[in-house]
C-alpha positions as semicolon CSV with decimal commas, in nm:
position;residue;x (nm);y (nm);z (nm)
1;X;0,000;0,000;0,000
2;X;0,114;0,334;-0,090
3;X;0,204;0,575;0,248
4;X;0,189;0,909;0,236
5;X;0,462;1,129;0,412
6;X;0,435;1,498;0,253
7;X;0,241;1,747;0,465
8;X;-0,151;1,782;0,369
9;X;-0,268;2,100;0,211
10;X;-0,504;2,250;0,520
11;X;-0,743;2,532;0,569
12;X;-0,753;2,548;0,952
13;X;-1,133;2,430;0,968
14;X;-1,179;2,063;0,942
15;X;-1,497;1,903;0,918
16;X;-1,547;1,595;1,140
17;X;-1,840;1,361;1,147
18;X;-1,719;1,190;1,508
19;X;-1,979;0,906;1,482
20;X;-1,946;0,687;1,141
21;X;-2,044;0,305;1,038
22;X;-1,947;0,185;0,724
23;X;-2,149;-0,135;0,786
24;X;-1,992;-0,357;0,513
25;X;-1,770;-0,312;0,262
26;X;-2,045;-0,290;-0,019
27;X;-2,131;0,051;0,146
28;X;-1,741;0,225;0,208
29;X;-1,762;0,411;-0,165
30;X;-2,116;0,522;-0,129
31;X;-2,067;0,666;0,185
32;X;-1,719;0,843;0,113
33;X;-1,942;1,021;-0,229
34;X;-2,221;1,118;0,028
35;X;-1,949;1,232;0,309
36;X;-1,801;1,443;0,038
37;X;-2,119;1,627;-0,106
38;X;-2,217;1,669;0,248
39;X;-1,841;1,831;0,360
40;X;-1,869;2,017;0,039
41;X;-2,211;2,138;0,128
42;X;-2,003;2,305;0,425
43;X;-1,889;2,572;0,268
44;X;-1,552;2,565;0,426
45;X;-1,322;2,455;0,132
46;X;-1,090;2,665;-0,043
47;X;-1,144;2,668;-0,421
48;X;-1,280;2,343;-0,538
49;X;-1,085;2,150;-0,223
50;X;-1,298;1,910;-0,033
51;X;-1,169;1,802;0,292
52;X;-1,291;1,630;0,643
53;X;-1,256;1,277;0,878
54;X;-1,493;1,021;0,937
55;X;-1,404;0,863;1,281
56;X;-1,553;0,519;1,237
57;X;-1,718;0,308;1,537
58;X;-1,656;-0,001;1,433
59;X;-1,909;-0,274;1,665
60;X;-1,733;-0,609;1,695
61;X;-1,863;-0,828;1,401
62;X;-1,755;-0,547;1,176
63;X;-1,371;-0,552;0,987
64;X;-1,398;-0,294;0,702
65;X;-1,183;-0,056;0,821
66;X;-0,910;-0,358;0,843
67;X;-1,009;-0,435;0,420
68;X;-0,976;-0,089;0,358
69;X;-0,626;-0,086;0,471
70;X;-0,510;-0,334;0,276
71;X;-0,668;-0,198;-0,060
72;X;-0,425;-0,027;-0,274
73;X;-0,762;0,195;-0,416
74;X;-1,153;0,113;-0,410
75;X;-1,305;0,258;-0,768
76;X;-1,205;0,605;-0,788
77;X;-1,057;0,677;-0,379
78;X;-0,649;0,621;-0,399
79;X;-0,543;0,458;0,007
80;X;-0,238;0,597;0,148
81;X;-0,189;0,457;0,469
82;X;-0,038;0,647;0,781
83;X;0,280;0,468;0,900
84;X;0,284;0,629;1,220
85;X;-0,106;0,607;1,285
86;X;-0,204;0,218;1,218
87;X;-0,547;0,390;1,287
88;X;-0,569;0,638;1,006
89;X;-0,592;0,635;0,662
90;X;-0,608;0,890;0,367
91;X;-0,880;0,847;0,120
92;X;-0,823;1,083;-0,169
93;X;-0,973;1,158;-0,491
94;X;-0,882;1,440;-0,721
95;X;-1,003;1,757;-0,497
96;X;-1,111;1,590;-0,214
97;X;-0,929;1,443;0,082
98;X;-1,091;1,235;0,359
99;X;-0,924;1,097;0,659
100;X;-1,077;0,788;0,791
101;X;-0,989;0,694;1,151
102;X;-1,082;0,367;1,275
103;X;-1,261;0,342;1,622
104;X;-1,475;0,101;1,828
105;X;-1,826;0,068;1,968
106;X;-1,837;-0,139;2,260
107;X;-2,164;-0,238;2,417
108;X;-2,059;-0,235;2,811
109;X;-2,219;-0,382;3,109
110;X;-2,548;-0,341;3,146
111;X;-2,572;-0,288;2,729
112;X;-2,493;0,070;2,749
113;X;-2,269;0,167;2,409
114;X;-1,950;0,298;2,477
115;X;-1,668;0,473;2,184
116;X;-1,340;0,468;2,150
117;X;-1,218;0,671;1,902
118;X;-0,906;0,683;1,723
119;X;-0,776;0,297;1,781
120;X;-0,793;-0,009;1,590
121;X;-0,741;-0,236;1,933
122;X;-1,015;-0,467;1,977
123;X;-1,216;-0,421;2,342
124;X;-1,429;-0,683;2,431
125;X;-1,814;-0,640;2,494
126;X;-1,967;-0,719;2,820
127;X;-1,697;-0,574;3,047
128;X;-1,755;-0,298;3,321
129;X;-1,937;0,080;3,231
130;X;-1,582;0,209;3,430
131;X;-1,373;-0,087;3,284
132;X;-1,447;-0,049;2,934
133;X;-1,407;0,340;2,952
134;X;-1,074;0,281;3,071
135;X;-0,950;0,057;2,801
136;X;-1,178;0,287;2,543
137;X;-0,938;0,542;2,632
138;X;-0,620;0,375;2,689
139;X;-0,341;0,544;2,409
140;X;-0,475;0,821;2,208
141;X;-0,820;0,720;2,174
142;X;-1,064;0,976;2,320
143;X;-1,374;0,785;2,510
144;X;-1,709;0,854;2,441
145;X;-2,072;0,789;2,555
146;X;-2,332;0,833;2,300
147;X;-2,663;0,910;2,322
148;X;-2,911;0,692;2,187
149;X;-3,320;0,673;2,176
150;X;-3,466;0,466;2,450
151;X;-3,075;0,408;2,550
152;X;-3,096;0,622;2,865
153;X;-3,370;0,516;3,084
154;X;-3,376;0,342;3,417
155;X;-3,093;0,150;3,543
156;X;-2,873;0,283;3,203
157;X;-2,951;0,627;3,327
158;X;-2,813;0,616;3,692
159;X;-2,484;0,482;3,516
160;X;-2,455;0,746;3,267
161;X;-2,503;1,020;3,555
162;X;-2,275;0,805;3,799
163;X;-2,014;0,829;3,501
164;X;-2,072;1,197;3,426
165;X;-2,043;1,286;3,816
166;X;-1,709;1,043;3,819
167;X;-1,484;1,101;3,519
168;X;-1,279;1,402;3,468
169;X;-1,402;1,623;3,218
170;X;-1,078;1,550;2,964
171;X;-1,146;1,158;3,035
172;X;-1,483;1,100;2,917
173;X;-1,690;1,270;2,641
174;X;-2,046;1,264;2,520
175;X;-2,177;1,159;2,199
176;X;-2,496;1,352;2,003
177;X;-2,575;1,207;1,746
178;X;-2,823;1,348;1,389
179;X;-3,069;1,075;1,430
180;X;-3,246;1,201;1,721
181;X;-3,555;1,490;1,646
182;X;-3,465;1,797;1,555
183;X;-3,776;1,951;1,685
184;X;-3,659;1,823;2,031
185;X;-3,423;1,975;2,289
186;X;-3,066;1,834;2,359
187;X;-3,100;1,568;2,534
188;X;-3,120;1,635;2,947
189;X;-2,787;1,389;3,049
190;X;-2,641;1,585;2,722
191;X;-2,655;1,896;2,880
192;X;-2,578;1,757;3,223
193;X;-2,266;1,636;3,123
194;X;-2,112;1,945;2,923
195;X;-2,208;2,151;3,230
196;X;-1,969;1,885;3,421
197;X;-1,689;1,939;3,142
198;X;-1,758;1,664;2,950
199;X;-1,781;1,835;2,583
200;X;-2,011;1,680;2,338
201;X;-1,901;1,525;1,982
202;X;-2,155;1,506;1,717
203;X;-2,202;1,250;1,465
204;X;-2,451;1,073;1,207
205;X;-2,455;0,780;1,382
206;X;-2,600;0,614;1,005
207;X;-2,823;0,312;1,041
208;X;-2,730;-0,012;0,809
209;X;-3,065;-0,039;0,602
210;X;-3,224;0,234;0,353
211;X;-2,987;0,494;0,231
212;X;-2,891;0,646;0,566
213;X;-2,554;0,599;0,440
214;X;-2,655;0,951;0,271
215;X;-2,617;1,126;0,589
216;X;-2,253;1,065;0,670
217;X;-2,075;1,373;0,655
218;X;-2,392;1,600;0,753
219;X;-2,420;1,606;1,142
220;X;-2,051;1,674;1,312
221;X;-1,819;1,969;1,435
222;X;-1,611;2,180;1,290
223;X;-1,226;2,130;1,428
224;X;-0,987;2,403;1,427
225;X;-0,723;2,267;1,271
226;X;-0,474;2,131;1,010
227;X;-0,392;1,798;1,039
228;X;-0,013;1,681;1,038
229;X;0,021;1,470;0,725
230;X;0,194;1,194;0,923
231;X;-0,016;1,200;1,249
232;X;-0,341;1,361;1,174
233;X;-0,542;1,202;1,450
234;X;-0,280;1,324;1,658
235;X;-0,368;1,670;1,558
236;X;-0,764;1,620;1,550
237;X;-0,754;1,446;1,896
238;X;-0,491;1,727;2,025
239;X;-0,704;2,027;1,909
240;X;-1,016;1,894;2,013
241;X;-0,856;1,841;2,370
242;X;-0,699;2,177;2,406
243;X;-1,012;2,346;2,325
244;X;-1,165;2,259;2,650
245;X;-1,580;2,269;2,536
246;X;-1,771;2,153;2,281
247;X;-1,618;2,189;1,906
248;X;-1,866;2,375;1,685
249;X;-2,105;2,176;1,594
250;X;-2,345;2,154;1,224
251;X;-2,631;1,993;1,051
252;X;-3,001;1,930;1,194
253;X;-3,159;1,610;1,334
254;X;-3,396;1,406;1,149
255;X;-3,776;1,495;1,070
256;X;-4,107;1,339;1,253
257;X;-4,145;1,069;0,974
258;X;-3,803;1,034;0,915
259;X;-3,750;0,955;1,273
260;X;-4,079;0,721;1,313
261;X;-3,981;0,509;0,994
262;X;-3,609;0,448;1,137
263;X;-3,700;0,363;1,434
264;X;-3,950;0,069;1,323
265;X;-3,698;-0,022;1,109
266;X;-3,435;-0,060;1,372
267;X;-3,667;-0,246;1,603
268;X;-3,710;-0,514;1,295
269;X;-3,347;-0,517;1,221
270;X;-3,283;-0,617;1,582
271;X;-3,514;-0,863;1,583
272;X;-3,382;-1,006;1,300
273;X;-3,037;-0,952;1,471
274;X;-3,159;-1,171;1,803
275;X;-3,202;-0,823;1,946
276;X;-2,864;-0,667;1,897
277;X;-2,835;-0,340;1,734
């Protein structure tokens, strides 16, 4: 695979879209075209540039980001690989750049989803809430808790405020994502936890059925920086620290229907899953 060691043309604004499936391998081009009319819709290239990162959450049956790497090019996207970031890869095509950064989704004891962003380690489901946030941000991942509908009732609820009232600010993050309504308010433990420090990254969060695919690149934040050509999760993860709040965030939830429709859907998906998102 071809590496890529000169530095990256930046603008000092990078799009990032900090909550990304690619499902299967059938869907990686498809979403890269969508991610780059959606960063292009943005506004924030110079000239006919398109830039931005995907930071993937990868749940345990799933291994694209792993094919990926080993692909020399899929159709028209050229994959350089980072030699110093076994997480990261370039994905470039004429004007447009996209960094992909592999991550994980673990579901943690009791079945509340946990992110680590920025590694390709494997962490095992089933462990701990205060386990798996340790491993999730062991090296330079950056650990997450994303919201979800229905995710954050009950017994999940007390654990996600027990968490927020724990963890350092720096140490744990929270995770919006543009599938909830966007006629709603942020979510209360959303709020809760950025007034405890705990800044809030935004992401699609795209759903493995329809075209939902489509809406990769839409709902994120806006990072200021220019990411080093050799470590540019380094960079992203550095900036995003040293900010100390929420990046600025863009896009717009999803509509009534558009919100009804997915969410029957994902309640027959996980049936036909045996339950399992």
């Amino acid at each position: 695979m071809t590496s890529h060691a000169t530095a990256a043309q930046g603008f000092g604004r990078l799009p990032v879209d900090a909550h990304v499936h690619f499902h299967d391998r059938s869907r990686v081009v498809d979403t890269l075209e969508a991610a780059t009319a959606n960063f292009s819709a943005l506004g924030l290239a110079a000239g006919d540039r398109v830039r931005g990162a995907l930071l993937l959450a990868q749940s345990f049956r799933e291994r694209v980001f792993e094919w990926l790497r080993d692909q020399p090019r899929v159709e028209r996207w050229q994959i350089a690989a980072v030699p110093a970031e076994p997480q990261s890869l370039w994905l470039r095509s004429d004007a447009t750049e996209i960094l992909v950064v592999c991550g994980r989704q673990v579901v943690a004891e009791p079945g509340l989803e946990v992110l680590a962003l920025g590694t390709h380690r494997r962490i095992e489901d089933g462990l701990g809430l205060a386990a798996t946030l340790e491993l999730a941000r062991s090296g330079e991942a950056l650990a997450v808790m994303p919201w979800g509908f229905g995710k954050w009732t009950g017994r999940r609820k007390r654990r996600v405020r027990e968490a927020i009232d724990a963890e350092k600010g720096a140490d744990l993050w929270m995770g919006d994502n543009g599938g909830r309504l966007s006629a709603l308010p942020k979510p209360r433990l959303l709020g809760e936890g950025e007034r405890r420090g705990h800044a809030i990254l935004p992401g699609t969060d795209p759903f493995p059925f329809w075209h939902d695919y489509r809406r990769v690149g839409s709902f994120g934040c806006v990072v200021p920086v220019q990411p080093d050509a050799d470590r540019p999760w380094h960079s992203i993860r550095a900036a995003l620290r040293q900010a100390g709040a929420s990046p600025q965030s863009y896009g717009r939830g999803s509509g009534l229907l558009a919100f009804g429709l997915k969410q029957a859907r994902m309640q027959f998906h996980k049936h036909l899953r045996g339950g399992q998102a």
